[in-house]
PDB file of N, H, CA, C and O in Angstrom:
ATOM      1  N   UNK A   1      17.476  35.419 104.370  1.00  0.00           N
ATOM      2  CA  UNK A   1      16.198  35.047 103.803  1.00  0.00           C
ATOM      3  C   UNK A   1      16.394  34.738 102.315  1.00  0.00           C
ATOM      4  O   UNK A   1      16.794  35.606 101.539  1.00  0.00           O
ATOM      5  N   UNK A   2      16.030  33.150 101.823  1.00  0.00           N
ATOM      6  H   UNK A   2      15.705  32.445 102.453  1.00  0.00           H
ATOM      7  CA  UNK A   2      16.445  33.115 100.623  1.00  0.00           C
ATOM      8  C   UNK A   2      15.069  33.634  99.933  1.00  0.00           C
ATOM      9  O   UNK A   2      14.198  34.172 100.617  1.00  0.00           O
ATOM     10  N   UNK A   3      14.905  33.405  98.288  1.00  0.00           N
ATOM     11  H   UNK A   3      15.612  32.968  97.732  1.00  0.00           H
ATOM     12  CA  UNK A   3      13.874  34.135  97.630  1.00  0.00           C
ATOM     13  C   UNK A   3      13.203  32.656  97.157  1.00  0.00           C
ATOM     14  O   UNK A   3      13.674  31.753  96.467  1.00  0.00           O
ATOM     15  N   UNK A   4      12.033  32.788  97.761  1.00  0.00           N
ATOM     16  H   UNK A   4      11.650  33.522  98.322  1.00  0.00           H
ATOM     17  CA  UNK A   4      11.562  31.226  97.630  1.00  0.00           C
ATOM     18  C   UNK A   4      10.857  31.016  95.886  1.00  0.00           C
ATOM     19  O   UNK A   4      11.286  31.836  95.075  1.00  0.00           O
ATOM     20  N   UNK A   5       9.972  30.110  95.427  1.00  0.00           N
ATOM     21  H   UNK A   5       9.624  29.443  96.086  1.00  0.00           H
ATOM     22  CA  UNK A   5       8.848  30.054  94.565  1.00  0.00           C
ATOM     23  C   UNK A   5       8.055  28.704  94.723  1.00  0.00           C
ATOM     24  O   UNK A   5       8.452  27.666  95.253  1.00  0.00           O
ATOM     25  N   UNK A   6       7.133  28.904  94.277  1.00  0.00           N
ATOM     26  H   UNK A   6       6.811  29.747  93.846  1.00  0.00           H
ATOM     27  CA  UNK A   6       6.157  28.152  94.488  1.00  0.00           C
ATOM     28  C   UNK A   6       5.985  26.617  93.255  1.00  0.00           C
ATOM     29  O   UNK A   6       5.890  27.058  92.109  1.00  0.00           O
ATOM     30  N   UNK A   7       5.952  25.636  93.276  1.00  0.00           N
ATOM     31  H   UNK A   7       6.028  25.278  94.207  1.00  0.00           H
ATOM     32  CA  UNK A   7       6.349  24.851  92.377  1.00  0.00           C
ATOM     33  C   UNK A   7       4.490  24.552  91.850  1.00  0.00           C
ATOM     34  O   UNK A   7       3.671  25.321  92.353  1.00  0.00           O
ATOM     35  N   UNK A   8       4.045  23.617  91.020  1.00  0.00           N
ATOM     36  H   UNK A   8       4.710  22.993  90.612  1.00  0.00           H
ATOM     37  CA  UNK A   8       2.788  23.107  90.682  1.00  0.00           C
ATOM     38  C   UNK A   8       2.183  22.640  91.861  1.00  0.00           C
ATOM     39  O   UNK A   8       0.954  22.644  91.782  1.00  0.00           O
ATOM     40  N   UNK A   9       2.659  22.222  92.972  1.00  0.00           N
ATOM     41  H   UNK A   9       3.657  22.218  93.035  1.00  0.00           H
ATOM     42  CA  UNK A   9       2.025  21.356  93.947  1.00  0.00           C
ATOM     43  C   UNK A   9       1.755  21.950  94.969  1.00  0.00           C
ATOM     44  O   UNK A   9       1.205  21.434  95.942  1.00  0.00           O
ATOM     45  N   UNK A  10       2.244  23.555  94.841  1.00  0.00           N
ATOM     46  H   UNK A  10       2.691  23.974  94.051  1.00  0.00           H
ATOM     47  CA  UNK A  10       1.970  24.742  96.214  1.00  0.00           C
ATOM     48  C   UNK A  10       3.531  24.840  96.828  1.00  0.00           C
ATOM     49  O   UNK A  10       4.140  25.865  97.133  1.00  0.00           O
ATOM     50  N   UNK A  11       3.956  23.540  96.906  1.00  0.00           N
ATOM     51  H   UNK A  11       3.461  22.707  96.658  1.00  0.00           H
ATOM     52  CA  UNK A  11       5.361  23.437  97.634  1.00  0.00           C
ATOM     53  C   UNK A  11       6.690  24.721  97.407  1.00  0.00           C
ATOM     54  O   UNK A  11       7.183  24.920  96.296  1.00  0.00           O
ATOM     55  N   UNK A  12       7.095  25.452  98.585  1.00  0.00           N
ATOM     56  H   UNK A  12       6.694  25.291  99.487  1.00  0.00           H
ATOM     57  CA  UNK A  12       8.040  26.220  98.059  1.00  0.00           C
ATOM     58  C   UNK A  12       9.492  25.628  98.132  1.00  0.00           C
ATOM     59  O   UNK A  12      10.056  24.711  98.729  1.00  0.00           O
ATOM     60  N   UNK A  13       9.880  26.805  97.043  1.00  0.00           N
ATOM     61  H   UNK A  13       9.421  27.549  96.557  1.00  0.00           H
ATOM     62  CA  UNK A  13      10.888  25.917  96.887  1.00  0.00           C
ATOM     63  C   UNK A  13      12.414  27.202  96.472  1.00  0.00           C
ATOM     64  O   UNK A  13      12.461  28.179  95.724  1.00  0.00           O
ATOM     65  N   UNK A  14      13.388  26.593  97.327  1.00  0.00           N
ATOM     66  H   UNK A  14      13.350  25.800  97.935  1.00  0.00           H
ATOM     67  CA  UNK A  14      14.561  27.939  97.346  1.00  0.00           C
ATOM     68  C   UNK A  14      14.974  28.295  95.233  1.00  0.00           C
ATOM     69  O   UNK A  14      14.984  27.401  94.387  1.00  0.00           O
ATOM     70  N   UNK A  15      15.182  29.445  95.023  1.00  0.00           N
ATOM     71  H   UNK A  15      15.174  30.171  95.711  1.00  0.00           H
ATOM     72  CA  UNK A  15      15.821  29.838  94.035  1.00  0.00           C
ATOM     73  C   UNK A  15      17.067  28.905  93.645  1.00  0.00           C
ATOM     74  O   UNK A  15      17.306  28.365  92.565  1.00  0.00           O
ATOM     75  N   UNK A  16      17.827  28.878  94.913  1.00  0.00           N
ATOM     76  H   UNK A  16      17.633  29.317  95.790  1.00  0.00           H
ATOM     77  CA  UNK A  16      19.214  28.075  94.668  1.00  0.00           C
ATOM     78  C   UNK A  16      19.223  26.720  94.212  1.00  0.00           C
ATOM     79  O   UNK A  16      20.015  26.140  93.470  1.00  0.00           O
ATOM     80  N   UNK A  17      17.564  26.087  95.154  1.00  0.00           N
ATOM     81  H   UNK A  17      16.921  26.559  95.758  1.00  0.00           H
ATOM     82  CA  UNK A  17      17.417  24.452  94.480  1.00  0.00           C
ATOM     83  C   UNK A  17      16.916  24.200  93.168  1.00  0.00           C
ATOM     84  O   UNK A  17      16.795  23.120  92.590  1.00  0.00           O
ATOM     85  N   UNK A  18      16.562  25.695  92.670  1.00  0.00           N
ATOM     86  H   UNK A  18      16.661  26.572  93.139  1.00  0.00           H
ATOM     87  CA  UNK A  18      15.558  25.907  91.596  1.00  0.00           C
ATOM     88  C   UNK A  18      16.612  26.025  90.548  1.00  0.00           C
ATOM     89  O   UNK A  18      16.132  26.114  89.417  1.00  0.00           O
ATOM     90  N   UNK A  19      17.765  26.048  90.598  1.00  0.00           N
ATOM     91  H   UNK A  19      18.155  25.976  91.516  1.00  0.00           H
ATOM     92  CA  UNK A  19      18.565  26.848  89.463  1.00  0.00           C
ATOM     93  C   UNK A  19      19.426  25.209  89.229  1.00  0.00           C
ATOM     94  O   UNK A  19      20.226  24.961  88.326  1.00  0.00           O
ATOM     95  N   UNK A  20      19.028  24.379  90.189  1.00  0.00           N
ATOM     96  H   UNK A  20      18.379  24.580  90.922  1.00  0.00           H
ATOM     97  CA  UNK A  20      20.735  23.398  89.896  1.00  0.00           C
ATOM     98  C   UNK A  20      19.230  21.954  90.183  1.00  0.00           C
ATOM     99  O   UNK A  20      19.456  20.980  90.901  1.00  0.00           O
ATOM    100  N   UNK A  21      18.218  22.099  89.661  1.00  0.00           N
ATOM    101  H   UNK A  21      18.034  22.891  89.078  1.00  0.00           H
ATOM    102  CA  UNK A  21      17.088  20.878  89.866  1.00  0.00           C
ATOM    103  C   UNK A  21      17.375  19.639  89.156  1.00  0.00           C
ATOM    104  O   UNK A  21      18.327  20.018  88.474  1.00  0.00           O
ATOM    105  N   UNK A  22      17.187  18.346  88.836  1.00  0.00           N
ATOM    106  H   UNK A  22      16.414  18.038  89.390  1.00  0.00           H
ATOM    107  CA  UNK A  22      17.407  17.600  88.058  1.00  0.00           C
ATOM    108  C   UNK A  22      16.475  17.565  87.514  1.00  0.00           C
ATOM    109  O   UNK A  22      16.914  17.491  86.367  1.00  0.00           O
ATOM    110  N   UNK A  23      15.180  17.557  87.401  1.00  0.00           N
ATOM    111  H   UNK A  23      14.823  17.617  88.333  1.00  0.00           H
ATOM    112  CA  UNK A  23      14.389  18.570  86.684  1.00  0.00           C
ATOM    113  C   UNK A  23      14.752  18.734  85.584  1.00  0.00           C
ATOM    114  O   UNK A  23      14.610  17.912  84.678  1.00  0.00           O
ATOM    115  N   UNK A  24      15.371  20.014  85.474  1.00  0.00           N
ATOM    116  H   UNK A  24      15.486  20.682  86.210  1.00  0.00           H
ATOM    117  CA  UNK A  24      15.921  21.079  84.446  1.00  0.00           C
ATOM    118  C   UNK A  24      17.203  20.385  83.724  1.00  0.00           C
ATOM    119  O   UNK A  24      17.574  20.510  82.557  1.00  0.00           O
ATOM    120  N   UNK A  25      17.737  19.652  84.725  1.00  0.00           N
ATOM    121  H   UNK A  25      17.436  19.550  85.673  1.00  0.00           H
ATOM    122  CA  UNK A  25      18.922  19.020  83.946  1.00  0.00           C
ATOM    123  C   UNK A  25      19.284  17.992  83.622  1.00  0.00           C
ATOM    124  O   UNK A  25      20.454  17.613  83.578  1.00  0.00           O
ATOM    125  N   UNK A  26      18.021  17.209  83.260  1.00  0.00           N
ATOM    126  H   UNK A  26      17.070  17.517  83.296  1.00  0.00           H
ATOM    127  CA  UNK A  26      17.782  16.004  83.290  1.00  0.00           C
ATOM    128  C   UNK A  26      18.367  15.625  81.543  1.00  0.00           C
ATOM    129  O   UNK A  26      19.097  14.772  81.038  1.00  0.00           O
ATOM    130  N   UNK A  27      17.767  16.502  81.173  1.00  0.00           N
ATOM    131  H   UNK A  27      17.173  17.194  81.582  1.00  0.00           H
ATOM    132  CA  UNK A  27      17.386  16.152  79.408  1.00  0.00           C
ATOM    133  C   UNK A  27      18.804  16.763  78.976  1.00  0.00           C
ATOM    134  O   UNK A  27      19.189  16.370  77.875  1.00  0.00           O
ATOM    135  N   UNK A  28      19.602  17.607  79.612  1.00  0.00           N
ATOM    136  H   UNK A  28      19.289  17.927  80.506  1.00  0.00           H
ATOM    137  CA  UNK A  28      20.514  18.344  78.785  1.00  0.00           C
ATOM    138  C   UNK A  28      22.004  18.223  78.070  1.00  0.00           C
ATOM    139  O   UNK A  28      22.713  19.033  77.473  1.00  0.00           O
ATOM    140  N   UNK A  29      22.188  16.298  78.545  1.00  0.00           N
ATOM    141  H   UNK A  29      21.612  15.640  79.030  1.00  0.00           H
ATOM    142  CA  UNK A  29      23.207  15.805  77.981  1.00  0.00           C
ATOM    143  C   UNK A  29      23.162  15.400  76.409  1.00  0.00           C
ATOM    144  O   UNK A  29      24.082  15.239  75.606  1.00  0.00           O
ATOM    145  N   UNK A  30      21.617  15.283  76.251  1.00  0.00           N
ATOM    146  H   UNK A  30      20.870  15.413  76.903  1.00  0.00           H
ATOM    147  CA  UNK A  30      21.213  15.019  74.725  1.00  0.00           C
ATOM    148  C   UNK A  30      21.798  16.540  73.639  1.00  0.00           C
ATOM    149  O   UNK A  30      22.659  16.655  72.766  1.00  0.00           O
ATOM    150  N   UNK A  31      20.849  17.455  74.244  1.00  0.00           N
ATOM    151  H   UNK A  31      20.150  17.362  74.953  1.00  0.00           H
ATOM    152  CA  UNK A  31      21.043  18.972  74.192  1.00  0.00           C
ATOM    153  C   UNK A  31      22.562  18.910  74.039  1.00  0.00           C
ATOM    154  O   UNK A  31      22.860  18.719  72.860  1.00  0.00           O
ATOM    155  N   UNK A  32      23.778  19.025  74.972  1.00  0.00           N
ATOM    156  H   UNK A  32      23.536  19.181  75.930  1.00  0.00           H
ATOM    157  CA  UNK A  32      25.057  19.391  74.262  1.00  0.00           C
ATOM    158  C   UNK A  32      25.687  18.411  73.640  1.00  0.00           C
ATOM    159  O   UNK A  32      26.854  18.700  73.372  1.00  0.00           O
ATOM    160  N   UNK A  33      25.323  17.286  73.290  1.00  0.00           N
ATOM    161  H   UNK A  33      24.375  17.051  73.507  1.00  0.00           H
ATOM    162  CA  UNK A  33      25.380  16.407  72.483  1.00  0.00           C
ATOM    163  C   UNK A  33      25.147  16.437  70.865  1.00  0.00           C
ATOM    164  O   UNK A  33      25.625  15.770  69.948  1.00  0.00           O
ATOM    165  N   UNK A  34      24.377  17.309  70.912  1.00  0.00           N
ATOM    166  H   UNK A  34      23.989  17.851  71.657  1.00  0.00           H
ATOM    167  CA  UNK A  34      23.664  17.582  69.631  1.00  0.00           C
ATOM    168  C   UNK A  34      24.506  19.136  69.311  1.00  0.00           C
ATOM    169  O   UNK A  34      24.932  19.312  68.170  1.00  0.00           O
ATOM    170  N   UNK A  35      24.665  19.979  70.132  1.00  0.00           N
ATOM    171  H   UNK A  35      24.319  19.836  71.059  1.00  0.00           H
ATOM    172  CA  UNK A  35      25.905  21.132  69.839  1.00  0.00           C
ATOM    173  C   UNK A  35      26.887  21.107  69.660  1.00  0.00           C
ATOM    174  O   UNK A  35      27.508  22.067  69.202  1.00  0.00           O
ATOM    175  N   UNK A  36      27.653  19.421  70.109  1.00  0.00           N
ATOM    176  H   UNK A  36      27.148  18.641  70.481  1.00  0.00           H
ATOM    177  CA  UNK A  36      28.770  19.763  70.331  1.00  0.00           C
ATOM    178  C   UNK A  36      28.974  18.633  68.673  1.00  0.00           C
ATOM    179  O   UNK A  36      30.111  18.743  68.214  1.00  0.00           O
ATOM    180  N   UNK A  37      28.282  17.918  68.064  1.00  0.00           N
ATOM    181  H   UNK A  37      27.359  17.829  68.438  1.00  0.00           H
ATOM    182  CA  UNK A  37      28.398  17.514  66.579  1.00  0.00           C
ATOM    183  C   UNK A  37      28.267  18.377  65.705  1.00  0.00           C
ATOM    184  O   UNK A  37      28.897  18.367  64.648  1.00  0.00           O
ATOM    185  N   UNK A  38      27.269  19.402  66.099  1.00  0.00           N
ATOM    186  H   UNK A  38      26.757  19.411  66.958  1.00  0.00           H
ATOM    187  CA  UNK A  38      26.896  20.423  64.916  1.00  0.00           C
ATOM    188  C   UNK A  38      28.616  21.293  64.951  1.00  0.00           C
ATOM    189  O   UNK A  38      29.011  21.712  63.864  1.00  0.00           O
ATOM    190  N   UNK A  39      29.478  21.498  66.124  1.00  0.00           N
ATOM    191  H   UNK A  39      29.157  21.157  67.008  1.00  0.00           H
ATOM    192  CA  UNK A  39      30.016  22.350  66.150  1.00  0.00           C
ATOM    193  C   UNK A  39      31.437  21.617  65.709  1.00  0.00           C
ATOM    194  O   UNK A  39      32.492  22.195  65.450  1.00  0.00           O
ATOM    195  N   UNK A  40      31.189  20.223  65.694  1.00  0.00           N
ATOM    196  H   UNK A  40      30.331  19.753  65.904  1.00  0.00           H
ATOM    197  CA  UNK A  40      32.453  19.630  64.971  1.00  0.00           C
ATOM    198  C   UNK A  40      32.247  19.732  63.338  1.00  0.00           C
ATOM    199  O   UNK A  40      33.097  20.001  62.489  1.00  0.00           O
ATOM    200  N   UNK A  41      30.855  19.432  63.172  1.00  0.00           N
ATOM    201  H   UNK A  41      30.165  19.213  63.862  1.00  0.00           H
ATOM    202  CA  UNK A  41      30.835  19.539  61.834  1.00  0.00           C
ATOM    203  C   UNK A  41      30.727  20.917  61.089  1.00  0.00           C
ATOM    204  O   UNK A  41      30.481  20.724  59.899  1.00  0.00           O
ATOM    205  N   UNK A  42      30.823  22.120  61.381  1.00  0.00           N
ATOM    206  H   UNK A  42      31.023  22.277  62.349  1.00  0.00           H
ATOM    207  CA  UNK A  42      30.932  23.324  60.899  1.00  0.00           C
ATOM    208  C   UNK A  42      32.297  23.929  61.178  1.00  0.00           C
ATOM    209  O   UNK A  42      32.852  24.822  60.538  1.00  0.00           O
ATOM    210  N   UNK A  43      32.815  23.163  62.444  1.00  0.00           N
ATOM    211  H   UNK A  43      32.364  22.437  62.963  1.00  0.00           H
ATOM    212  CA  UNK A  43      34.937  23.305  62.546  1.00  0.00           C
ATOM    213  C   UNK A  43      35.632  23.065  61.185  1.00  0.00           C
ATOM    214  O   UNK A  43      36.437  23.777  60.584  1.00  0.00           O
ATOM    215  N   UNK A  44      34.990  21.626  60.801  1.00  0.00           N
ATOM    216  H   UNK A  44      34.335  21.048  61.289  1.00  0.00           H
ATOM    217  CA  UNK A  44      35.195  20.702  59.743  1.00  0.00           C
ATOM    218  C   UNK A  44      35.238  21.765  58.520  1.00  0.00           C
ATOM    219  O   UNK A  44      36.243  22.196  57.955  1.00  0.00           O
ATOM    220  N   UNK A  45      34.095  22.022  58.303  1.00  0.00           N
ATOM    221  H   UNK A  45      33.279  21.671  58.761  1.00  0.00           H
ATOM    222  CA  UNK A  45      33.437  22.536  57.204  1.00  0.00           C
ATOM    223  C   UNK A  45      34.724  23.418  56.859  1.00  0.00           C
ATOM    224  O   UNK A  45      35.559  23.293  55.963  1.00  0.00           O
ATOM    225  N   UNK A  46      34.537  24.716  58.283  1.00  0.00           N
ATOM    226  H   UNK A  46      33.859  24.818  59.011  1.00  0.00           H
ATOM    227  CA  UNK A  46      35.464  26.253  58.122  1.00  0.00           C
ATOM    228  C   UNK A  46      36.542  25.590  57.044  1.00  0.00           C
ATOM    229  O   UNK A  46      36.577  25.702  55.819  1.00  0.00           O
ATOM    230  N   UNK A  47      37.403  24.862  57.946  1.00  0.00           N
ATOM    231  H   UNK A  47      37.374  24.771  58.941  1.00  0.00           H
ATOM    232  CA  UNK A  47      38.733  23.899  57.667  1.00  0.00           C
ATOM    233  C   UNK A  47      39.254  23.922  56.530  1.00  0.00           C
ATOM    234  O   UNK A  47      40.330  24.240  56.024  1.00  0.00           O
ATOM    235  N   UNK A  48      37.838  23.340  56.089  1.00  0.00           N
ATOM    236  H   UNK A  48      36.964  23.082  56.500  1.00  0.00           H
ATOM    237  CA  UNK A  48      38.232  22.500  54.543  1.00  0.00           C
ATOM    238  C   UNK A  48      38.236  23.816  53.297  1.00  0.00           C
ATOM    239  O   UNK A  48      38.867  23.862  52.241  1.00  0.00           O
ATOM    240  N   UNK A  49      37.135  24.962  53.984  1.00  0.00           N
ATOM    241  H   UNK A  49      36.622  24.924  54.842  1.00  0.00           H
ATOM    242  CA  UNK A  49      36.915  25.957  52.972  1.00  0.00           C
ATOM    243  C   UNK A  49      37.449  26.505  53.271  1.00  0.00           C
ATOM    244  O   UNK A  49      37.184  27.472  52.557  1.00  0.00           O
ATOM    245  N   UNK A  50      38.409  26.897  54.082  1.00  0.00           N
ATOM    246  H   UNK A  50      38.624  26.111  54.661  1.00  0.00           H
ATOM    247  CA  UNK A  50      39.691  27.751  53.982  1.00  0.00           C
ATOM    248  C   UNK A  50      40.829  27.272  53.791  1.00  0.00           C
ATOM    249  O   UNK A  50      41.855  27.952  53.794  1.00  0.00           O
ATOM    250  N   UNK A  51      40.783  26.060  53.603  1.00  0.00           N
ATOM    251  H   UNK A  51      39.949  25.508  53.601  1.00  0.00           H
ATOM    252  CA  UNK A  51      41.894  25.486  52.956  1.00  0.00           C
ATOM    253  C   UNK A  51      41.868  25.414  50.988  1.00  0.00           C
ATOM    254  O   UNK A  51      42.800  25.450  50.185  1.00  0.00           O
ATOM    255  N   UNK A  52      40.893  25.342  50.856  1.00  0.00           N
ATOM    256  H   UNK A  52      40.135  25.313  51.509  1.00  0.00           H
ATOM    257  CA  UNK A  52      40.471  25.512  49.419  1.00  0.00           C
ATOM    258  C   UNK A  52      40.731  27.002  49.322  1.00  0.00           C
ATOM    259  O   UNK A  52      41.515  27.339  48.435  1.00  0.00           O
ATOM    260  N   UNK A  53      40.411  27.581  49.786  1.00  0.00           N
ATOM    261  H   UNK A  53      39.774  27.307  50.507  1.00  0.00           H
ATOM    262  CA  UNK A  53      40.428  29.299  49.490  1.00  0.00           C
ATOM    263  C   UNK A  53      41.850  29.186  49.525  1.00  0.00           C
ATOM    264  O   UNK A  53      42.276  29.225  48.371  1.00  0.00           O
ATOM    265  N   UNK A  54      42.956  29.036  50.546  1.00  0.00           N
ATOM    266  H   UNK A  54      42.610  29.004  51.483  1.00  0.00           H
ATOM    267  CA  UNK A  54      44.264  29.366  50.211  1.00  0.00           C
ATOM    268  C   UNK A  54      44.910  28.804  48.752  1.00  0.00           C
ATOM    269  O   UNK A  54      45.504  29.413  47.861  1.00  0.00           O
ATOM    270  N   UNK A  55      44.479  27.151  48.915  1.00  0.00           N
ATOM    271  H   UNK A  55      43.996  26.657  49.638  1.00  0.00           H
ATOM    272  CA  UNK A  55      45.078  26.702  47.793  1.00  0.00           C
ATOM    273  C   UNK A  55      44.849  27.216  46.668  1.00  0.00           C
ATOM    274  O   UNK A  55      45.638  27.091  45.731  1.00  0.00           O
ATOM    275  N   UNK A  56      43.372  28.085  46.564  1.00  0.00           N
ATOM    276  H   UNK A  56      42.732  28.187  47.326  1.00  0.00           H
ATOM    277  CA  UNK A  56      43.058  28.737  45.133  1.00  0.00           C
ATOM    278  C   UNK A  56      43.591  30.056  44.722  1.00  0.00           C
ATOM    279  O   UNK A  56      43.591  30.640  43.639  1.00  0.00           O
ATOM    280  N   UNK A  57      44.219  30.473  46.344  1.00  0.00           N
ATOM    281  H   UNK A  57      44.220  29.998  47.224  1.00  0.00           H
ATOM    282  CA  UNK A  57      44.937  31.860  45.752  1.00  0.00           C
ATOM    283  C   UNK A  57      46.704  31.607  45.740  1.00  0.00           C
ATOM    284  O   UNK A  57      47.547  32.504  45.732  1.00  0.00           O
ATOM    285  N   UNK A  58      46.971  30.046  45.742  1.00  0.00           N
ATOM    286  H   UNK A  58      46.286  29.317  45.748  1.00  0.00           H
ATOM    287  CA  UNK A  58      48.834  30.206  46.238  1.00  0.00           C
ATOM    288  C   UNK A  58      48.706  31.053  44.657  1.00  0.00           C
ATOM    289  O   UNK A  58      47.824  31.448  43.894  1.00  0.00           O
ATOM    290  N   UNK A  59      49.926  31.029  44.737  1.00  0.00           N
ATOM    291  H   UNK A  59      50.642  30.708  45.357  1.00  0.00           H
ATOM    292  CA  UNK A  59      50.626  31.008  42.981  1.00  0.00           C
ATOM    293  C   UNK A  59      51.148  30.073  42.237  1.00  0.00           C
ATOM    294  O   UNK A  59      51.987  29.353  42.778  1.00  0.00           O
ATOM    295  N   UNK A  60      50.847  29.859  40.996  1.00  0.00           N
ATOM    296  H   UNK A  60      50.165  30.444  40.556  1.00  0.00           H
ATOM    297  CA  UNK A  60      51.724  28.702  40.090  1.00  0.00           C
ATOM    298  C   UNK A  60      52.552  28.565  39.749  1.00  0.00           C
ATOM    299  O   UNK A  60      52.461  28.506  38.523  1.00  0.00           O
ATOM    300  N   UNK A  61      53.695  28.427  40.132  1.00  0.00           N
ATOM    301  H   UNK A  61      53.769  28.476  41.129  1.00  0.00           H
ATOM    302  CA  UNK A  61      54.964  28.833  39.285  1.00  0.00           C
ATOM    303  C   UNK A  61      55.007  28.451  37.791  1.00  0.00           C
ATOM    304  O   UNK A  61      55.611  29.059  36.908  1.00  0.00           O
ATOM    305  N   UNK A  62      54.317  27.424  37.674  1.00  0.00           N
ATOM    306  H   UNK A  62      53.826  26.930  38.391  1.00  0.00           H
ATOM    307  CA  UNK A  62      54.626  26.371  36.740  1.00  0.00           C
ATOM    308  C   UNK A  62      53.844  27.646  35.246  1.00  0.00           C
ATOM    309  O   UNK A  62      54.057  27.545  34.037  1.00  0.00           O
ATOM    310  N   UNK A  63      53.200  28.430  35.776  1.00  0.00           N
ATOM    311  H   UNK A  63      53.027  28.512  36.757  1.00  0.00           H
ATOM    312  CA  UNK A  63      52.634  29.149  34.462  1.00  0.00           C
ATOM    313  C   UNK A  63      53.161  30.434  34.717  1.00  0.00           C
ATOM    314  O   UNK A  63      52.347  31.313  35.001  1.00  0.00           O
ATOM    315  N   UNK A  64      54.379  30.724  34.672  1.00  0.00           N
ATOM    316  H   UNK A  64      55.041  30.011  34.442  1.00  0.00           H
ATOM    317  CA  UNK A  64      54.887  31.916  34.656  1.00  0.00           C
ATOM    318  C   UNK A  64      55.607  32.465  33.210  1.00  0.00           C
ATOM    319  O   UNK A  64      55.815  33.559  32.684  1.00  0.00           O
ATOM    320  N   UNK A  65      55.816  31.272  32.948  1.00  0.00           N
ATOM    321  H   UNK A  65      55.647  30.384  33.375  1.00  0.00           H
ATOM    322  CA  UNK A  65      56.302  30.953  31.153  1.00  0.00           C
ATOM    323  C   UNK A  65      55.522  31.545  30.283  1.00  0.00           C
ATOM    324  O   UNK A  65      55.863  32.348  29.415  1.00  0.00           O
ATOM    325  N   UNK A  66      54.162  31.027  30.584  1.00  0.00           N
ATOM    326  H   UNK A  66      53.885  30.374  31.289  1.00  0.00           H
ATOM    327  CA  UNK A  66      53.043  31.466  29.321  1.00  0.00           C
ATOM    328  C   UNK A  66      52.705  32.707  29.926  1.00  0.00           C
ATOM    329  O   UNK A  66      53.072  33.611  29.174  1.00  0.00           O
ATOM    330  N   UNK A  67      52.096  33.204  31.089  1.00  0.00           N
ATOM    331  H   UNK A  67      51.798  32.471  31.700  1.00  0.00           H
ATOM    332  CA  UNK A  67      51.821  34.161  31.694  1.00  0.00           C
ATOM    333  C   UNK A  67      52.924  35.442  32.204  1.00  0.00           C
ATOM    334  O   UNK A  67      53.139  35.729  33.382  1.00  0.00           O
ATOM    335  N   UNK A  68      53.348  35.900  31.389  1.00  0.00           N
ATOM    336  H   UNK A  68      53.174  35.668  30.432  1.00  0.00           H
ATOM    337  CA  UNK A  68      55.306  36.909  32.066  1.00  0.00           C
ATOM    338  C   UNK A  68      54.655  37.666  32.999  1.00  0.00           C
ATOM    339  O   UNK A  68      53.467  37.849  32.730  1.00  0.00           O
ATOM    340  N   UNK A  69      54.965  38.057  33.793  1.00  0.00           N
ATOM    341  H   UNK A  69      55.930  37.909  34.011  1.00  0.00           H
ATOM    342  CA  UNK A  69      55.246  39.506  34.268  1.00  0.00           C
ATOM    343  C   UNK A  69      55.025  40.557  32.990  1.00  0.00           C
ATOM    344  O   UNK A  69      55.431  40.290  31.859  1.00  0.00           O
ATOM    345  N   UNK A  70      54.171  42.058  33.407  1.00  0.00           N
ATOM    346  H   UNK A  70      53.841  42.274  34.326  1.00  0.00           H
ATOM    347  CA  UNK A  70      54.159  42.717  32.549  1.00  0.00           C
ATOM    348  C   UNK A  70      55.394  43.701  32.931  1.00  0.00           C
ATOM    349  O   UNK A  70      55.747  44.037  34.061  1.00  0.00           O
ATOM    350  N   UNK A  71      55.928  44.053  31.739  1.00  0.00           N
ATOM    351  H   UNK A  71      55.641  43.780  30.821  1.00  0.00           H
ATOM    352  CA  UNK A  71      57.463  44.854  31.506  1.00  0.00           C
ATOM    353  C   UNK A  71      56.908  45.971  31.940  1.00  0.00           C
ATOM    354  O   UNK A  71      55.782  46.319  31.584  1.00  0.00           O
ATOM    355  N   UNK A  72      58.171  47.112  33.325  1.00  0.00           N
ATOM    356  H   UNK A  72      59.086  46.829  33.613  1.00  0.00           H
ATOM    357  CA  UNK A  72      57.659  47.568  33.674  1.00  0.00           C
ATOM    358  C   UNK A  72      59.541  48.420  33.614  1.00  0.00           C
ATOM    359  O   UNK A  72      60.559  48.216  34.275  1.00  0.00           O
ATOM    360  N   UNK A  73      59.272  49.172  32.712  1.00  0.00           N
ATOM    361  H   UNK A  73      58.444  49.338  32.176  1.00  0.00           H
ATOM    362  CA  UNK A  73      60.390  49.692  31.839  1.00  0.00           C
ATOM    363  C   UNK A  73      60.801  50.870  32.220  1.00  0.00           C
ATOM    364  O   UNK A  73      61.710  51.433  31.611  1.00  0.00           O
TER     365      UNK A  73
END
């Protein structure tokens, strides 16, 4: 016995046809369309700002001259 429901028109209608309707899944290529840009463009984003974050912590060699090491005697 499946678990029926009742649609606007009285008509019942199975759970199982209810879950996979075109209906429901009509609109939803727009929908991950629109998630799946937002989620390239915040990949992007991470990317770039953790690439800035490393480059801002490498080290310089080039200022080791003016900057010594403190003597540790």
């Amino acid at each position: 016995m499946a678990i029926t429901n009742f649609t606007e028109d009285g008509k019942q209608i199975s759970l199982d046809r209810l879950q996979c309707s075109v209906d429901l899944t009509s609109d939803m290529q727009y929908h991950l369309t629109v998630v799946l840009v937002l989620n390239i463009f915040t990949s992007i984003t991470a990317f770039l700002g953790n690439t800035l974050i490393l480059v801002a912590l490498s080290p310089v060699p080039e200022l080791s001259f003016i900057y010594p090491p403190p003597y540790r005697g």
